[in-house]
C-alpha positions in Angstrom: 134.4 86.2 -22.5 132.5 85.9 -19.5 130.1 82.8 -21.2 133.2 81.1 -22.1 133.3 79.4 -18.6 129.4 78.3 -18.4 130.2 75.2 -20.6 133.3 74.8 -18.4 131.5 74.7 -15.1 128.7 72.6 -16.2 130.9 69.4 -17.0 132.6 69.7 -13.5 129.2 70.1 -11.9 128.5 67.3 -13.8 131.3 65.5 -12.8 131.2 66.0 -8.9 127.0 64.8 -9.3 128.6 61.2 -11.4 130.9 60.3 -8.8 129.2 61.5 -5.6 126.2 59.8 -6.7 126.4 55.8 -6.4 128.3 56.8 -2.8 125.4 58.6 -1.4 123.1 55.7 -2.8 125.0 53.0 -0.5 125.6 55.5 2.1 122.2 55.5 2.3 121.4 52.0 2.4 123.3 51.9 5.3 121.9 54.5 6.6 118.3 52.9 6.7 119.9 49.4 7.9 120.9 51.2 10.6 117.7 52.9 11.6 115.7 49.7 10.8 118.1 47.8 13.3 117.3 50.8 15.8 113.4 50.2 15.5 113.5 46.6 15.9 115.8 46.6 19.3 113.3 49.5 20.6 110.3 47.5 19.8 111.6 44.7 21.7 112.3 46.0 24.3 109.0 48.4 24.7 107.3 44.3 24.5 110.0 42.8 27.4 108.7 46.0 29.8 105.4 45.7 28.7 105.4 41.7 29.6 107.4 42.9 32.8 104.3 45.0 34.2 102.0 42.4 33.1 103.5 40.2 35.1 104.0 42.4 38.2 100.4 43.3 38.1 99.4 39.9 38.0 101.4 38.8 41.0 99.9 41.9 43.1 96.5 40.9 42.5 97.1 37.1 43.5 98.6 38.6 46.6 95.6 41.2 47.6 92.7 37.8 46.8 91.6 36.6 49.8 90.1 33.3 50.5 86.5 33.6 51.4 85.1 32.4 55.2 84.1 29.3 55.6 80.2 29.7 55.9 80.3 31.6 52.6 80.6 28.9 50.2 78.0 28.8 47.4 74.7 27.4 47.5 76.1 24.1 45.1 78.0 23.0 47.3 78.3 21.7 50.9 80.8 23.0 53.3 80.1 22.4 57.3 79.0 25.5 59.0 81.9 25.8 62.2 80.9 26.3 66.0 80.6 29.5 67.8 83.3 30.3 69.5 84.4 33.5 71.8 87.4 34.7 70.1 86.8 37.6 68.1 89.3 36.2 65.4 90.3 32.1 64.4 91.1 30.1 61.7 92.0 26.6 61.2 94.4 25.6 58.4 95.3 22.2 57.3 99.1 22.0 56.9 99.7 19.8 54.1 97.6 22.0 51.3 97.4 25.5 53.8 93.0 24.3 52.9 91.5 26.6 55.8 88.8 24.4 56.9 87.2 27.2 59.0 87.2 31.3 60.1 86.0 33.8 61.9 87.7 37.3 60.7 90.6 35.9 59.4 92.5 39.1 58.0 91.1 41.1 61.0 94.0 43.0 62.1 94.9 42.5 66.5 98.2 42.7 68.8 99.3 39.2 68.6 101.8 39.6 72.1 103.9 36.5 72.2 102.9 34.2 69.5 104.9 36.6 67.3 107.6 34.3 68.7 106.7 32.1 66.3 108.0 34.3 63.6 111.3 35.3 65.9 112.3 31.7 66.2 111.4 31.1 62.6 113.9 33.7 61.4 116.3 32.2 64.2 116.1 28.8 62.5 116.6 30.4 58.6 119.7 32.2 59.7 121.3 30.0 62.6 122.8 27.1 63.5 121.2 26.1 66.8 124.4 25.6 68.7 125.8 29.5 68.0 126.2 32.0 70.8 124.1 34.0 71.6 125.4 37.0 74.4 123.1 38.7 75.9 123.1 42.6 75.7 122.3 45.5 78.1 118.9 46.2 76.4 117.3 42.4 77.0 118.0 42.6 80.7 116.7 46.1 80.9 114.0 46.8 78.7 111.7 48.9 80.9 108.4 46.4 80.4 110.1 43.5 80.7 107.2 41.2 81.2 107.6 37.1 80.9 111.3 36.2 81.4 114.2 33.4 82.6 116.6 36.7 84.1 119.1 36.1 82.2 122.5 38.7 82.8 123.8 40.8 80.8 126.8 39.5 78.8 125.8 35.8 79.4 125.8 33.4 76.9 123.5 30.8 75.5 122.9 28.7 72.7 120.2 29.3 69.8 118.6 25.9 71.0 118.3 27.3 74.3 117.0 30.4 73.5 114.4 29.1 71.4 113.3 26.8 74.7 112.9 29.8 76.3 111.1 32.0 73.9 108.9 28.8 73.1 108.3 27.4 76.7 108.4 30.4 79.2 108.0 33.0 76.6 110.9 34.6 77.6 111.5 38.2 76.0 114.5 38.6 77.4 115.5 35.1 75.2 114.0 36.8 72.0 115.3 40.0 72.5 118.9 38.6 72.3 118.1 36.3 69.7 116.6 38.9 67.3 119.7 41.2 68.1 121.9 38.2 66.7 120.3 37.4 63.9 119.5 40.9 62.7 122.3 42.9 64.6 119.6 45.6 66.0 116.0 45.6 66.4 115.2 47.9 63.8 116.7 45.4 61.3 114.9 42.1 62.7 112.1 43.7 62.5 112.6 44.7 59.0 113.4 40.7 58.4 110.2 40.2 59.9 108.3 42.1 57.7 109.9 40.8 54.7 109.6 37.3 55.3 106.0 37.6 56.5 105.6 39.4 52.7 107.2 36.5 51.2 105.0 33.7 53.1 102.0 35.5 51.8 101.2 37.2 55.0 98.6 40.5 54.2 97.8 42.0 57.4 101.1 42.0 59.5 103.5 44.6 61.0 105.7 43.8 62.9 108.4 46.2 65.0 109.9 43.7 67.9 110.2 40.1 68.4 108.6 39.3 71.4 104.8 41.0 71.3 105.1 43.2 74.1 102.7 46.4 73.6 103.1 48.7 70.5 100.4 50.4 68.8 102.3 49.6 65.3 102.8 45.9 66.0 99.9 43.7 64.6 99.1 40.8 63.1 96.0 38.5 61.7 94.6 35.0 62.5 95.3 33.9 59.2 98.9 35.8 58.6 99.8 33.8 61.6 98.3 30.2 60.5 100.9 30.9 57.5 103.8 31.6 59.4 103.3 28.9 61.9 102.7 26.5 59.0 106.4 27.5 57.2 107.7 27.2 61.0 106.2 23.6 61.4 108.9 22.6 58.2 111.6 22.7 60.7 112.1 19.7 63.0 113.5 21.1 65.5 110.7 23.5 65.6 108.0 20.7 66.4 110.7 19.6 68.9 110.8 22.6 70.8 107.2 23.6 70.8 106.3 19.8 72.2 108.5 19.8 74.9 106.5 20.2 78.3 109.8 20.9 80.6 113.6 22.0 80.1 116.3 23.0 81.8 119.0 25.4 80.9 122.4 24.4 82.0 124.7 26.0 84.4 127.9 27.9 82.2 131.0 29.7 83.4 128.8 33.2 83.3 125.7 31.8 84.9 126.1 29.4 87.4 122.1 29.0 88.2 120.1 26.6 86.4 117.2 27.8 84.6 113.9 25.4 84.9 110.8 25.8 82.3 107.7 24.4 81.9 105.6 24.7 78.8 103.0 27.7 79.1 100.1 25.9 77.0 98.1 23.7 78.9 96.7 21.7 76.0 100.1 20.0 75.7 100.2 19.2 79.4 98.2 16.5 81.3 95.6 18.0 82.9 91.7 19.9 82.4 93.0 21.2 79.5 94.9 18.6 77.5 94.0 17.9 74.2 95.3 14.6 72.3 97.3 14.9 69.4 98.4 18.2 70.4 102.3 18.7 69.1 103.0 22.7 68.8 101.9 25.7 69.8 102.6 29.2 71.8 100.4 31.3 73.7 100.3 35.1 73.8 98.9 37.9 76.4 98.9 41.1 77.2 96.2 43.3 78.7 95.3 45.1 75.3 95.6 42.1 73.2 94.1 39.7 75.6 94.2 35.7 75.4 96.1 34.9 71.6 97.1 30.8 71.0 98.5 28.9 68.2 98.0 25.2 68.9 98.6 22.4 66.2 97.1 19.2 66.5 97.3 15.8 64.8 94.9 12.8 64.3 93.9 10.4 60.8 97.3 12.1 59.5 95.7 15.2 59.1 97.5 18.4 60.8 95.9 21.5 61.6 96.6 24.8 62.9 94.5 26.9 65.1 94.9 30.5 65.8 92.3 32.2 67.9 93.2 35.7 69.0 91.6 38.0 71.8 89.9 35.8 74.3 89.5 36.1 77.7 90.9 33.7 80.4 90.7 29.9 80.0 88.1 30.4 76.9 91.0 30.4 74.8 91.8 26.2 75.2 87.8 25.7 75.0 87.3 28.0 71.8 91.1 25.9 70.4 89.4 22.5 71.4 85.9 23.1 70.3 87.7 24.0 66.7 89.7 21.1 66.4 86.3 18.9 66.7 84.7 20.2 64.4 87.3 19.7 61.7 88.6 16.7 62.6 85.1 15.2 62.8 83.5 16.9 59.6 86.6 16.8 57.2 88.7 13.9 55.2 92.5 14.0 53.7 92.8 12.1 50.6 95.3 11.1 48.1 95.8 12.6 44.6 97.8 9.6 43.4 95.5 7.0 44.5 92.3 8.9 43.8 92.8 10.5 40.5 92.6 8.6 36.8 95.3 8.1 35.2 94.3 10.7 32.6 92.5 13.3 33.1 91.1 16.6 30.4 91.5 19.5 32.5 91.8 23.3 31.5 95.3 24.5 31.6 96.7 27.8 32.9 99.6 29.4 31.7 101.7 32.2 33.9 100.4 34.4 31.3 96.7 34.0 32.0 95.8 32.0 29.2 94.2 29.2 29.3 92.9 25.9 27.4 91.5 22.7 28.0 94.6 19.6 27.4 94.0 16.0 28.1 97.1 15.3 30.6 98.3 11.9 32.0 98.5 12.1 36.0 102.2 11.2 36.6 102.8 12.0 40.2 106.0 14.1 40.9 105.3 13.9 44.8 102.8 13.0 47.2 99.5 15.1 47.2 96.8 15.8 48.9 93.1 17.4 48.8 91.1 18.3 52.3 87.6 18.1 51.7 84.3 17.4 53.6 83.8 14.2 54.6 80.7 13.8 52.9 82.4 14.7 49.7 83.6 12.5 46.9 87.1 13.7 45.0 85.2 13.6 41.8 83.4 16.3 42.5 86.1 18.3 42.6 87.8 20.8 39.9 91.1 20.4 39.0 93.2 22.9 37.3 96.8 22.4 36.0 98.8 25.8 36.6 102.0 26.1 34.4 105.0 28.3 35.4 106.1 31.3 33.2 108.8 29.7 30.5 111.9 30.7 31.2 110.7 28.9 34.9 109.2 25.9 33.8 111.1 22.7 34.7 109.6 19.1 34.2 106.7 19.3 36.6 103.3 21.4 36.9 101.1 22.2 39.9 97.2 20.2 39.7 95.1 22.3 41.9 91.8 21.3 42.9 89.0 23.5 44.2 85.7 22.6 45.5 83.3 25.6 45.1 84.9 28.6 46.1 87.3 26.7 48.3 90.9 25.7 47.3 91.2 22.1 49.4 94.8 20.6 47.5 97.5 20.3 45.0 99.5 18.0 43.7 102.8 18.0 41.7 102.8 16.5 38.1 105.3 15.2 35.8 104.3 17.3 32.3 103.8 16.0 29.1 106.4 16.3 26.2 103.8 18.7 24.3 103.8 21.0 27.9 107.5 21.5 28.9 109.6 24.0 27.1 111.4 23.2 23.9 115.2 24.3 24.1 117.0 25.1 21.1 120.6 23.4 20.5 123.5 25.2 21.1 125.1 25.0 17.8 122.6 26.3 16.3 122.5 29.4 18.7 126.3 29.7 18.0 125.8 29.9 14.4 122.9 32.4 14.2 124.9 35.0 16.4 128.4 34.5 14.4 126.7 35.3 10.7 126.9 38.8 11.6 130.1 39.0 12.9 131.2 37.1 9.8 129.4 39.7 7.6 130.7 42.7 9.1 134.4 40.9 8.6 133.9 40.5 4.9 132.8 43.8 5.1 129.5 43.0 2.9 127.3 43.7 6.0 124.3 46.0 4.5 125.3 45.1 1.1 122.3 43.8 -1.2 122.7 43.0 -4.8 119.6 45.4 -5.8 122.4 48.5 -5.1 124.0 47.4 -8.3 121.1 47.5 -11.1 120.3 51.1 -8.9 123.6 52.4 -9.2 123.9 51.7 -13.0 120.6 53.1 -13.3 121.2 56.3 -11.5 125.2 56.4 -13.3 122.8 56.6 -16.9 120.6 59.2 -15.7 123.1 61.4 -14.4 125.6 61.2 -17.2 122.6 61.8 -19.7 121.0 65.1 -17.8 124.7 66.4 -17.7 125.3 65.9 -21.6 122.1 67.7 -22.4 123.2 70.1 -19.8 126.3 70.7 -21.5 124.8 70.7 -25.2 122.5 73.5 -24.0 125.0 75.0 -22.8 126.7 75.0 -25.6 123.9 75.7 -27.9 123.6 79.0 -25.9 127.1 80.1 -26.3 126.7 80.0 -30.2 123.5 81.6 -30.7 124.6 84.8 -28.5 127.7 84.7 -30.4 125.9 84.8 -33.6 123.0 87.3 -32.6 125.5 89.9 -31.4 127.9 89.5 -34.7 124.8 90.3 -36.8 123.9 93.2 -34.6 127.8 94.5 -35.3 126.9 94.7 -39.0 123.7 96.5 -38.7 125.1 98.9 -37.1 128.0 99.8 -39.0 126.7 98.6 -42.9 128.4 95.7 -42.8 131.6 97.0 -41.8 133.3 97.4 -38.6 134.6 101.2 -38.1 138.2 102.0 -37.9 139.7 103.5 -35.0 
């Protein structure tokens, strides 16, 4: 009796493997849907960090280039060879197109002293509205090196404008000292802004820990760190206002009764042995470890410059500044983009990227621009470059950079060509791609193909047919042991079974 069950047991065997069958097939179609829709999102976003650090990278290495000195053009070219001066360090930067037109140890690092004003009354004039009050607190009337100041009194109040005259003019520390403690609410925090903003301008050699200069080891800045900043300063009007001013007065108020009178520290904006013409901003700086510093801006043929020169001694600084400003304004030219450019130029174009290929472009100005090259110099003998911003930046215009040698001298902005700006799909369209799967999964026929039904018949036949032969063996088994032990039964006992 006990092979009675064996045919039993097979069909339900075979029954459990029928009907489990077609479920595990779709179960796992799913299954791999799933997985597949698992790679695909990790694959994109391994690309999106991988672009991410390509990116980064690139943007460190633009910022750690620096722009060669002026006598080390190549031999192609011409580029006037500057004066010597005395000042260990100097630059002179054209504002329009930041072209530096001359240098002497540009990113060499020195204590600036009070032409980091420049970069207080910057921050002043980003954060501020020039008629806030400013009180002054305990610390700015008694820091122990006090150095230049307009004795102002503890809890007295001024305007930003004021303060700014008297950081600009007198080079008051006291002034900056408040000023930095309303704009950044402690020291330690202006400085921080300092730093930051110096970062952002492009600045590579700065440190900065106080707003007025006064001696600290930590506290340093560059010739060419501080052309930058005094260029983004010059934006501001009332910047060039303040800076030009050769005397002010601070009125009388309910907490100071005394009038405060200032003249203007930098003798190239005054009448006198000094005075330069076309002088319009500037600051001077000293201390006994950073000697003589001095930023002076000057303008003549609608060409600005700025000149930095930092540790000189004495009076050498205004000869150094003026023997600078000579030289540039006498060897170099400002020219215009729009009027000097064809109307359609082939010029290689660069992509955020890094790649690059050569595109004929139409020159359709966006705004003025300019190049600052030698005077000897024609514009077509410069190269222009068209530089593209990343996509998801790019609006209507490009940026047309021209370089002559190793020098950049200008850039212009450019209206792009249809084939340049980025395509934007419609919206509808958008819409419609991301509801078809929400639609699908609603229907509930999301992961459904129709090849699962040919598969599922197929597997149904083969299934049904191993468990029929299964069963038939089975079968077959049972009858043949039946028959093998009956004839056994008769050999035993002649043919007969024996009674009992």
């Amino acid at each position: 009796m006990k092979y009675k069950w064996k045919p039993v047991t097979a069909v339900i065997l075979s029954s459990f493997i029928l009907f489990s069958s077609p479920m595990n097939v779709f179960a796992s179609g799913n299954t791999i849907s799933t997985i597949e829709d698992e790679m695909v999102h990790n694959t994109e976003g391994g690309e999106e960090t991988a672009a991410g650090q390509e990116t980064e990278t690139g943007e460190r290495e633009a910022e750690q280039e620096n722009p060669g000195d002026s006598g080390e053009a190549g031999s192609d070219i011409f580029w006037p060879s500057g004066p010597s001066v005395v000042a260990e360090s100097g630059i002179v930067m054209e504002v329009s197109t930041g072209t530096i037109l001359y240098s002497k140890n540009m990113h060499a690092r020195y204590y600036p002293a009070s032409i980091t004003k420049i970069m207080t009354a910057l921050l002043a004039m980003e954060n501020c509205g020039l008629d806030e009050m400013v009180t002054v607190p305990h610390e700015a009337v008694y820091m122990d090196d006090k150095g230049s100041h307009i004795a102002l009194d503890e809890g007295e109040e001024l305007t930003v404008e004021d303060c700014l005259y008297g950081m600009m003019l007198a080079s008051a520390n006291d002034a900056a000292y408040a000023l930095a403690v309303h704009v950044g609410g402690t020291i330690e925090n202006f400085a921080d802004m300092m730093n930051k903003r110096a970062k952002e301008l492009g600045c590579q050699d700065s440190n900065f820990v106080n707003p007025h200069g006064l001696p600290d080891e930590r506290h340093v800045s560059s010739a060419y760190d501080m052309a930058l900043i005094t260029r983004e300063a010059l934006k501001h009007e009332i910047f060039r206002t303040v800076s030009k001013t050769v005397y002010y007065e601070i009125q009388p108020t309910d907490k100071q009764p005394d009038l405060i009178p200032m003249s203007n520290h930098h003798k190239m904006l005054c009448s006198g042995k000094y005075h330069y013409d076309g002088v319009f901003a500037g600051k001077t700086g000293y201390t006994v470890v950073a000697k003589n510093t001095l930023v002076t801006c000057a303008a003549r043929d609608d060409m600005e410059l700025i000149c930095v020169t930092m540790k000189t001694e004495g009076r050498q600084v205004y000869v150094d500044t003026a023997s600078l400003f000579d030289f540039c304004f006498d060897n170099f030219k400002k020219v215009d983009i729009g009027t000097s450019e064809a109307a359609e130029i082939q010029v290689p174009v660069k992509a955020a990227d890094g790649t690059e290929k050569v595109e004929t472009v139409p020159v359709q100005m966006a705004e003025d621009g300019f190049v600052i090259i030698p005077s000897r110099v024609n514009f077509s003998e410069l190269k222009p470059q068209l530089l593209l911003a990343a996509e998801e930046e790019r609006g209507e215009t490009g940026t047309l950079e021209y370089t002559y040698g190793t020098h950049q001298v200008g850039q212009a902005s450019i209206n792009l060509p249809d084939f340049l700006k980025v395509k934007e799909e419609p919206a509808e369209t958008e819409t419609e791609t991301e509801s078809q799967p929400a639609k699908a999964e609603k229907d509930g026929k999301a992961g459904f193909h129709w090849w699962y039904i040919p598969l599922g018949i197929l597997a149904v036949v083969v299934i049904v047919t191993g468990a029929v032969m299964l069963v038939r063996r089975q079968i077959w088994k049972y009858r043949w042991r039946k028959r093998r032990r009956s004839g056994r039964t008769r050999d035993y006992s002649g043919g007969r079974r024996p009674r009992r």
